[in-house]
N, C-alpha and C positions, 0 to 999 in steps of 0.2 A: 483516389482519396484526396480530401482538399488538405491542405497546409492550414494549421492555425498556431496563430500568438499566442505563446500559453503567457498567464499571469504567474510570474514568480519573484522571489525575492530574496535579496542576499545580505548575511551580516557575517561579520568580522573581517579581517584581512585574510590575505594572503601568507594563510600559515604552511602551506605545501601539501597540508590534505584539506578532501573537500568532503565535506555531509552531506548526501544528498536523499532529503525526504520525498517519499510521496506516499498520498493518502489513500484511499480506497471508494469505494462508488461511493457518491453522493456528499463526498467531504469536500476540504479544499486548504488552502494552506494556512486559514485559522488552525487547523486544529495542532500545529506544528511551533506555536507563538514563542511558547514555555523551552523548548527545546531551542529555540535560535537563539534565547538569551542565555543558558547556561550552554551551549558550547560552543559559542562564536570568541569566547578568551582562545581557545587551543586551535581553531579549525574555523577554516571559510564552509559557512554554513547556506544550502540554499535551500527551499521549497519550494515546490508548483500546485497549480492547481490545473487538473485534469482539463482537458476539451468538455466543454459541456459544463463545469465547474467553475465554482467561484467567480471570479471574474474573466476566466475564459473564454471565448465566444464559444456556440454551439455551431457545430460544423452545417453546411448550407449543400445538399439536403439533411434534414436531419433525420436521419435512415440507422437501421441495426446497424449496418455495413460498416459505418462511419463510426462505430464504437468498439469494434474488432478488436482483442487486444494488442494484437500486432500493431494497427492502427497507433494505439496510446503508447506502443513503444520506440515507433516511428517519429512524434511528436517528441519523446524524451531524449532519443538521441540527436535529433534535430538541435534541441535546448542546447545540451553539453558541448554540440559543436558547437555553436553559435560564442557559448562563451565559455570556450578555453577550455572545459576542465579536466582535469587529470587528477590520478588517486584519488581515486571515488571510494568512500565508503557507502553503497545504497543503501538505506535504510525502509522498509516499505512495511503498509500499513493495511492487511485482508487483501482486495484487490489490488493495492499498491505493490505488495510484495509478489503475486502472482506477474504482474508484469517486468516486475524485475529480473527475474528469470531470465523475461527474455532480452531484456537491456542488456544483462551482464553474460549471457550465453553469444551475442553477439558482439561487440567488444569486451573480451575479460582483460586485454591489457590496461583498460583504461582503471581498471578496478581492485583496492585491494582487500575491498568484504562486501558480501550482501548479508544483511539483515533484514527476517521479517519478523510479524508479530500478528496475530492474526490471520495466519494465511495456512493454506494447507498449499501440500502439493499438486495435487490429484483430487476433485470431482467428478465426480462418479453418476451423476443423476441425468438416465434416459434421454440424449438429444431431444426427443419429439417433446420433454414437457419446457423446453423451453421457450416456443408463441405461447404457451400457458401461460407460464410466469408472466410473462411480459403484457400479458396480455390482463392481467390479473391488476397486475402493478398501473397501468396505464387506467385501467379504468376507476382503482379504488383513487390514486392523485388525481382523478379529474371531478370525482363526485365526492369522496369522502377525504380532501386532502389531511385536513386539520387531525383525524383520528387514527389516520393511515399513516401518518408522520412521526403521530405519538407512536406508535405502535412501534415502529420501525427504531424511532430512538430509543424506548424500550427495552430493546433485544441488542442495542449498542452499547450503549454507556450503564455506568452504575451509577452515578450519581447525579444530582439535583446541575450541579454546574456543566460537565459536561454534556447533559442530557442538553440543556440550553441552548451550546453554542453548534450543537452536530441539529437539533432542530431546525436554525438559520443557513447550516451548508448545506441540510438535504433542501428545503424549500426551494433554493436556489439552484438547487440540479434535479429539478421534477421532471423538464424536458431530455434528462440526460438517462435519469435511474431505468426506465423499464428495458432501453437500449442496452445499457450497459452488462445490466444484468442477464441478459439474454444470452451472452457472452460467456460467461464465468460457469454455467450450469453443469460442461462437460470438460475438461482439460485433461493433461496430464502432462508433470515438469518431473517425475520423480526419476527416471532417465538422464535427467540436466544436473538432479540432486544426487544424484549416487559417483556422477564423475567428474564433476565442476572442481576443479584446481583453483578458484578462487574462492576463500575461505569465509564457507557460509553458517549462518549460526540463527538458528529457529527460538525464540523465545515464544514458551508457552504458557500461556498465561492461566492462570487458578481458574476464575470463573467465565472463560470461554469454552460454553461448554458446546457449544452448537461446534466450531470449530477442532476442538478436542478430539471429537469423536468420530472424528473423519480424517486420523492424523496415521491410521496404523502404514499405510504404505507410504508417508513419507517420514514416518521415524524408521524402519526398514531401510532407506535411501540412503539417510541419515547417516545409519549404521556401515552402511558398506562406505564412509568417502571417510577417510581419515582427515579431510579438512575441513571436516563436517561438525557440526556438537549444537546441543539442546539444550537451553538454560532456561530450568522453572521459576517464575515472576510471582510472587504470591498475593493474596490481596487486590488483584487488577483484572481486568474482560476482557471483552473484546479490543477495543482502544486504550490501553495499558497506561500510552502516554499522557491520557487526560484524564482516566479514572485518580494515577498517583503518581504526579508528574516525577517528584523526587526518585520516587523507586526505580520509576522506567529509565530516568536521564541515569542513575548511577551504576544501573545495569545494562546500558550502552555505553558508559565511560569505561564502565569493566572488560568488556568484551572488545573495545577496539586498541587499551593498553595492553591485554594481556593476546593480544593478534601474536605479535613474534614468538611470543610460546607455539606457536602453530605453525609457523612458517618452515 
């Protein structure tokens, strides 16, 4: 697999912990703006954008292969070497938070929470439909993009604004989505979620309903890891942090002060 330059970006100092966002297919580190400015006072805050994403390059060939998840977590931990960081809180966002799993299952010294939102543990749907999908996704971005786009941000965001700005990241990773999603169809982390010592916390947001409903064997996980817990978000969907930016930043400011309760 080839080495790429992710795009990413840093604010505040060197407060001793570090945030680190990532988005999920077809986004990129726009959708993470609102959150560098409220908690770069307390914490060195960073975002990426995905291979294939934002301003990313897309990897050379551009093959399923090359969007593996493994792959995109190879690339993350690359990042963190590169620059420095230690006490990681990951923060990940549908497929952001599915590859964090493996970020943080592979070094958990360097980490001391993951956080997702939008993410299940476990996908369940038949290997074989996934040349489908991909094959679905490729064809409807190449002839119907414009309604295919809508479509897709649709079933993202709730509102008029975020709907806007996730339109310009999926556009921007057309070469990236059928790849990526090809990927994501079958997994399973709830093994990772039932015994991970580093203290993970699923926020589940009201109107993700698609993701919801596919949550029973990793609130089961959930259940068995005592450094484990669920916190309901109300009022937000799939992208919590851009449906109601306030709610999401003060329901991650909650969960990473009230961490030593857990420890």
């Amino acid at each position: 697999m080839n080495t790429i330059n992710l795009e990413y970006t840093i604010a505040g100092a060197d407060h001793g912990e570090t945030i680190l966002f990532v988005h999920g297919a077809g986004a990129s580190i726009l959708q993470f703006e609102k959150q560098h400015d409220f908690f770069s006072d307390q914490y060195r805050v960073v975002s990426l954008s995905l291979r294939g994403h934002g301003d990313s390059p897309n990897p050379a060939p551009n093959t399923t292969e090359q969007y593996a998840l493994d792959v995109f977590a190879g690339d993350i931990l690359r990042l963190i070497e590169n620059l420095h960081l230690e006490r990681i809180h990951y923060v990940g966002n549908s497929a952001g938070g599915v590859i964090g799993y493996l970020v943080v299952r592979k070094i958990p010294e360097k980490f001391l929470s993951l956080t997702t939102f939008g993410t299940t543990g476990q996908m369940k749907f038949p290997k074989f439909l996934a040349p489908v999908f991909r094959g679905i996704d490729a064809f409807m971005l190449r002839f119907f993009k414009n309604w295919y786009l809508r479509l897709m941000v649709s079933h993202t965001a709730t509102n008029e604004a975020s709907k806007d700005v996730f339109y310009q990241m999926f556009e921007k990773a057309i070469p990236a989505i059928p790849h990526f999603r090809y990927n994501l169809v079958n997994y399973d982390f709830t093994g990772f979620i039932a015994q991970s010592r580093v203290p993970y916390t699923l926020i589940k947001c009201e109107f993700d309903s698609g993701i919801n409903g596919m949550l029973k064997s990793t609130l089961k996980a959930i259940d068995a890891n005592p450094s484990a817990k669920v916190i309901e978000l109300k009022g937000v969907g799939h992208v919590a942090n851009l449906d109601d930016p306030k709610a999401f930043n003060n329901c991650l400011m909650d969960i990473l002060i009230n961490l030593i309760d857990r420890s």
